[in-house]
C-alpha positions in Angstrom: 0.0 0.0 0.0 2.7 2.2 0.3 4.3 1.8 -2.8 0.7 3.0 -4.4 0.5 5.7 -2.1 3.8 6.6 -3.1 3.1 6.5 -6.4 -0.2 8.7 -6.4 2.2 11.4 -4.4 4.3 11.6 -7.4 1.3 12.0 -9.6 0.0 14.8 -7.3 3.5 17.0 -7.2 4.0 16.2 -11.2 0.7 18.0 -11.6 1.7 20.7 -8.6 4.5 21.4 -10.8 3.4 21.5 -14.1 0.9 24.0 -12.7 2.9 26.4 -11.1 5.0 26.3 -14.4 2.0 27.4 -16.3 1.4 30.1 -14.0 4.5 31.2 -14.4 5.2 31.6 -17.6 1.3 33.7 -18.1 2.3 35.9 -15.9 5.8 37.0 -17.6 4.2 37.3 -20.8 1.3 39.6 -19.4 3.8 42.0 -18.0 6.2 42.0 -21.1 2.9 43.6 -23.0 4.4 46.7 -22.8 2.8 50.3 -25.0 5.6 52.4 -24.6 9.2 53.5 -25.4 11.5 55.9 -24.4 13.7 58.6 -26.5 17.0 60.1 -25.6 19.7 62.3 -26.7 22.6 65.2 -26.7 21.9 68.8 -27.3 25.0 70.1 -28.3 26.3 73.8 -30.2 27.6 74.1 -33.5 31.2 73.7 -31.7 30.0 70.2 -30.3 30.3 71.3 -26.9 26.7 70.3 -24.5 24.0 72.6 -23.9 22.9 72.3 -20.5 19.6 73.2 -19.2 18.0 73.5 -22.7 14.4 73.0 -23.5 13.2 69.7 -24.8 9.9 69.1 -25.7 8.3 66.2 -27.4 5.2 66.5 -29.1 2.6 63.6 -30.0 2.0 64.1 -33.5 -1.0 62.0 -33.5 -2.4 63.1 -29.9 -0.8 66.6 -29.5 0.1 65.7 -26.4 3.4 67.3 -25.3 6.0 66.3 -22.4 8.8 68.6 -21.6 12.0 68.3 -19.9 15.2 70.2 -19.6 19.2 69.1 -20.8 21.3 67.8 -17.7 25.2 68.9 -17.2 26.2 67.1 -20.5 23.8 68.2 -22.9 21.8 64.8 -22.2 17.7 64.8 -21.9 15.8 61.2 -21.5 11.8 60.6 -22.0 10.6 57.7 -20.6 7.2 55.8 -21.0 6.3 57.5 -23.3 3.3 56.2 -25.9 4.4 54.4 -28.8 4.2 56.7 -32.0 5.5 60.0 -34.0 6.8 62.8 -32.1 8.3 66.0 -32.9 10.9 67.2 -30.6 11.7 70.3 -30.3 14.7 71.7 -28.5 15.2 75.4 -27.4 18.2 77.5 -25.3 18.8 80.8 -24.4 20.7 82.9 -27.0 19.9 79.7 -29.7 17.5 79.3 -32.4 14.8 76.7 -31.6 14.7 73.8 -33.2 12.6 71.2 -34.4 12.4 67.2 -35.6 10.1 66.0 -36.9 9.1 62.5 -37.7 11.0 60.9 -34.6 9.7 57.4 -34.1 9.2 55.9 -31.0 8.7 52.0 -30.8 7.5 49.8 -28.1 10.3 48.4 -25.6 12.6 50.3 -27.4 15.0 53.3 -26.6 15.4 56.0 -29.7 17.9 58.2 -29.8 17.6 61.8 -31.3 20.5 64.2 -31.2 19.8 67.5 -31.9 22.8 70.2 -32.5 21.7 73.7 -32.1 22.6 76.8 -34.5 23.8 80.2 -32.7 20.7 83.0 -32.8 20.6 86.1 -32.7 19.7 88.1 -29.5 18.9 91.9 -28.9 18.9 93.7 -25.7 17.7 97.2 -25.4 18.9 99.4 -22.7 16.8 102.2 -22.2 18.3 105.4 -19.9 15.9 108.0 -19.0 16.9 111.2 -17.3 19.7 114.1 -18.0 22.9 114.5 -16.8 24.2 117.3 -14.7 25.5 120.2 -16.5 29.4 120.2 -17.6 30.9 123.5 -17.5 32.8 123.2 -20.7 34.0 126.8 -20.8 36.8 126.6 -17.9 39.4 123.9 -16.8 38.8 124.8 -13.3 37.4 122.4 -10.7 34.9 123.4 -8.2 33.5 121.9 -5.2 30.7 123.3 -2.7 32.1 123.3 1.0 29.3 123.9 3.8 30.0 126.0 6.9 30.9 122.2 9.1 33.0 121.0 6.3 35.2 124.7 6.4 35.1 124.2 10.1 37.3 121.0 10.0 39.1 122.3 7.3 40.4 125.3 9.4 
């Protein structure tokens, strides 16, 4: 009796087994089912040197939905998770022209990688003074100063 007892124990953790193994591998394909990539890249100057703390924006082209982030210490910016689809990215800085990709594909599981090298732009300032200045007498070389009654008191 014990060998059939024995027997029907095997049976039962053969099945246990075979069971859990099912489970298993269900389970890793459910999470792999993934709907988003991610896109990365370098932001650098005509010179090839990084632009740090530029602008980078991608755009949804299908959606219109837009997800922005800024350049780290080496020019580098990283979207993550984002929905599978066409983007355009576009990448401004201070004292740069903006610019923009289109087209940038971004496939499931998968990391893209856009590089985007900026062109040098023009940039105005406009000082504005307001007021006058004090009178020059232009007439004389002489130098004048006006001394009040404590100043010629210590001057004495």
């Amino acid at each position: 009796m014990t060998r059939i007892a024995t027997l029907g124990n095997t049976r039962i953790l053969a099945f246990g087994l075979a069971l859990c193994l099912i489970v298993a591998s269900s389970c890793s394909t459910a999470f792999a089912q993934a709907i988003s990539g991610n896109l990365t890249g370098t932001v650098v100057d005509p010179s090839g040197a990084a632009v740090s703390g530029a602008t980078v924006e991608a755009v949804n082209a299908g959606t219109g939905q837009k997800i922005t982030t800024t350049t780290k210490g080496f020019g580098e910016y990283f979207f993550g998770d984002l929905p599978a689809g066409t983007y355009n990215v576009i990448v401004s800085a201070p004292n740069f022209t903006t610019v923009t990709v289109n087209n940038v594909p971004v496939d499931i599981n998968k990391t893209g990688t856009r590089n985007v090298q900026l062109t040098i732009g023009s940039s105005s300032t406009t000082v504005e003074v307001s007021g006058s200045a004090p009178p020059v007498d232009t007439s004389t070389a002489q130098l004048q100063s006006t001394y009040t009654d404590r100043l010629s008191r210590i001057w004495a």
